[in-house]
N, C-alpha and C positions, 0 to 999 in steps of 0.2 A: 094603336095603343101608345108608339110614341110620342103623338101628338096630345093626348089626356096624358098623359103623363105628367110632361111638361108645364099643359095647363093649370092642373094642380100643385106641379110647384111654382108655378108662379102667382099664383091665389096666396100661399103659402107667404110666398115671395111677398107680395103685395100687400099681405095684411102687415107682415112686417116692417115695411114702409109705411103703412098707414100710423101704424104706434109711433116711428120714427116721426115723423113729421107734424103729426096732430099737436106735437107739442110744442114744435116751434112754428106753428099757425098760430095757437092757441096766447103763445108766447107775446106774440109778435102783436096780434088781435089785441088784445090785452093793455101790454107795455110801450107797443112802438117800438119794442128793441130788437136791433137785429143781432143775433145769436152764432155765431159761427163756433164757438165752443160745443156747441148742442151734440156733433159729432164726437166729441171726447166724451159726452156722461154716459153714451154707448157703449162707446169703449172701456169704459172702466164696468158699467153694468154686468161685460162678458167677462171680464178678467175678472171680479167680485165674485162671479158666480164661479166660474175655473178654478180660482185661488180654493175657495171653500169645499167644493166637491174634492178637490186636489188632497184635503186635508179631512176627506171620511165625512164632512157634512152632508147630508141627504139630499139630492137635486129637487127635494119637493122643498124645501128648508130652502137649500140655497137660491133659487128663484125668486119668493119674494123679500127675500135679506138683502138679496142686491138691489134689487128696485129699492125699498127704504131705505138704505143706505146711500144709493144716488142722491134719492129728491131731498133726505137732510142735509149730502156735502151739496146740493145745489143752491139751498134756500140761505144755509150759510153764507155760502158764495153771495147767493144776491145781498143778503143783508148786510155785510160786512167786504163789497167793494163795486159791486153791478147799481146797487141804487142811486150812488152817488153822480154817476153819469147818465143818469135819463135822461135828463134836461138838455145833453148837450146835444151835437150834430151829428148824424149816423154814423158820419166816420170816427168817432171817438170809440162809438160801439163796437164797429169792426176790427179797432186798432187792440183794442182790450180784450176783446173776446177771442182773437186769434192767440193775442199771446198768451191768455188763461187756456188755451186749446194744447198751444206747443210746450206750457210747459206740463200739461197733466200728459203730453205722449213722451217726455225725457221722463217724466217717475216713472213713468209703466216700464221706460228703458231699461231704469236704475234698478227699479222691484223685481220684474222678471226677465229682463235681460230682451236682445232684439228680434230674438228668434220667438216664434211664434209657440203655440200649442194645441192639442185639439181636447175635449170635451164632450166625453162621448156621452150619448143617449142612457135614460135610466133604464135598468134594466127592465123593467115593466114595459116598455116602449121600444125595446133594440130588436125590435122581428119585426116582421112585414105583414100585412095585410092581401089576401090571396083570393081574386076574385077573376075565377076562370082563367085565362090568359093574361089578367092584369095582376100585377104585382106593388104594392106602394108601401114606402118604410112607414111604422107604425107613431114614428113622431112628426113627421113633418102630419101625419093630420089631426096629431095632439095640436100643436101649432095652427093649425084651420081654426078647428073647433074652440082655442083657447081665444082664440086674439076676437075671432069673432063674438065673443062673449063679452069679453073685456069693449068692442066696439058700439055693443047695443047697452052696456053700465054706462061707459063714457057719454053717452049721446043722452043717456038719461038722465044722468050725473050735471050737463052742461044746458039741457034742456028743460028738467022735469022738476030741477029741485029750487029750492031757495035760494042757495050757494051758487050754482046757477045761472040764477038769473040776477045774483051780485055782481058777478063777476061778467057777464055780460052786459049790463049797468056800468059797470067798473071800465069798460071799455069804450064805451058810448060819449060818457061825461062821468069822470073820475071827481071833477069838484062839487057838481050834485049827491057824489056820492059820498064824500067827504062833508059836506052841510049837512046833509042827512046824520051825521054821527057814527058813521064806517070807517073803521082805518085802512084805509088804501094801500098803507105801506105791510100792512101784513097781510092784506088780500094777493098784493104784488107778489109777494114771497111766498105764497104757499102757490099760486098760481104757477111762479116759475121751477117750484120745487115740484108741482104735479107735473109737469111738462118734462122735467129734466128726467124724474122717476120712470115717466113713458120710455124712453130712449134709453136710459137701465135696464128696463123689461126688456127690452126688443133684443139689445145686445144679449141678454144673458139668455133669453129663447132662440139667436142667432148661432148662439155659440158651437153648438152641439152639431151646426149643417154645418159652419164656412170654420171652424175652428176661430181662434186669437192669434192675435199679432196687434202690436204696435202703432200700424199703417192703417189700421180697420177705420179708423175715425172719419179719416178723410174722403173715403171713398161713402161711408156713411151722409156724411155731411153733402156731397154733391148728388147722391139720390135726395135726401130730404129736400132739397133745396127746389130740384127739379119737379116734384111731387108736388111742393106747394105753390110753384107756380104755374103749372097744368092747371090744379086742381080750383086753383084761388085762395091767396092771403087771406087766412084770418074762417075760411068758410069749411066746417067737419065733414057735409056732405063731400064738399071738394077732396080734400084729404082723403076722404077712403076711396071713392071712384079713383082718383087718379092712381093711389098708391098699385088700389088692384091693376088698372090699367098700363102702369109701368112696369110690374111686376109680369104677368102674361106677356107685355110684348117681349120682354129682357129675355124671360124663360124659352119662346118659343125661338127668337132669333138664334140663341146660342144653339140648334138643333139646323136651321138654315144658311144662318151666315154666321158663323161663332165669331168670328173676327168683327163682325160690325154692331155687334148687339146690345156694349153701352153706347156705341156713335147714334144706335137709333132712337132713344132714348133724348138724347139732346138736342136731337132734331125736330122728335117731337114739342118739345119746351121751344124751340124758335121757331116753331109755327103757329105755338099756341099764343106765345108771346105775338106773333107779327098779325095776326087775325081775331085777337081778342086777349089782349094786354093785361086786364084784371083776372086772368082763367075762367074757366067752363065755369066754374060756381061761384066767383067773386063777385062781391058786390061792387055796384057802379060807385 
């Protein structure tokens, strides 16, 4: 029983790396831009949702409030200072997006001070599920059932629709689509703003298992990062296998070797790196 346990929190676990990350695959697919902030619109995601439940708003209310409220401070963000440096060298990206990163974790500092908080469960969801000798809390499979739902919209969303397959277009050859009479730059923006929005969700559905703090970003940002390169840049099938894939191994190891269980994680990613450089689902 301990070992299903486990597994399903790390399914849990792993869809919420898949939200995390699909967006800065998506991101990246897209723009070219590498994103290291990506881990702060997380973090403000769960403290957006914290602050509001904190103050009598409804957790069904504060959930998707935070997510829309991410992807608009994110599209902002791209409009008015991210677009300006596409054009340049990755390291411009990385120098800019760290420091739009450190300084969104000094407000969270200033807002709610460094001490963290927890977020608990709504009350519709704070009981457990009782199936003979197995026991499991009633929201981490809120969290199964949601994200997977959210993962087959997405896929249809980027796959089935017109916008779609703009925006996959828009990735391809951005000045074909630009000839054609597409504004690219508000395709960019709403692109980066659906992406940021994903990683708002995650954190604010996050909130309620690992509670908030500060520090949450960064540890965010080095699972995503890891996930997409498992999984392969730029590729949604990648993205979820891998997310799952990281998530069950993390969950199960902290039951075997607690001490080694993100070490295994980055092990994985330097294997996948040294044996197939693009990940399991990257295009060549």
């Amino acid at each position: 029983m301990t070992y299903l346990f486990q597994i399903l929190n790390g399914i849990g676990l792993g869809m919420l790396y898949f939200l995390l990350a699909v967006g800065l695959s998506v991101i990246f697919g897209l723009l070219q831009f590498v994103n290291f902030a990506h881990g702060a619109f997380y973090m403000l995601g769960a403290y957006l949702a914290y602050e509001m439940v904190g103050r009598g708003v409804s957790f069904w209310l504060a959930l998707p409030l935070a997510c829309l409220a991410v992807a608009a401070l994110a599209a902002l963000t791209e409009a008015a200072l991210l677009r300006r440096i596409y054009a340049q060298a990755h390291t411009f990206h990385i120098l800019a997006t760290v420091g739009l990163a450190l300084a969104v974790q000094e407000i969270v500092i200033i807002v709610w001070g460094p001490i963290g908080g927890n977020l608990p469960p709504p009350d519709s969801l704070s009981g457990v599920v009782i199936l003979g000798d197995f026991v499991y809390p009633e929201y981490r499979l809120f969290v199964i059932a949601l994200t997977a739902i959210l993962a087959a919209g997405l896929w249809w969303l980027l796959e089935g629709t017109r916008l779609g397959a703009i925006v996959r277009a828009g990735s391809e050859s951005p000045e074909d689509m630009a000839l054609l009479g597409y504004d690219t730059r508000r395709i960019n923006t709403a692109v980066f703003g659906l992406g940021a929005g994903l990683a708002g969700l995650a954190g604010a559905l996050a909130a309620p298992i690992r509670g908030v703090d500060p520090f949450m970003s960064v540890e965010a940002l080095s699972v995503a990062f890891v996930v997409v390169v498992i999984g392969g840049m730029g590729s949604y099938v990648g993205a979820l296998a891998a997310g799952i894939a990281v998530g069950v191994a993390q969950s199960l190891m902290t039951t075997l070797w607690p001490e080694g269980a993100r070490l295994m994680i980055y092990l994985g990613m330097a294997a996948v790196i040294v044996m197939r450089p693009r990940g399991l689902f990257g295009r060549a």
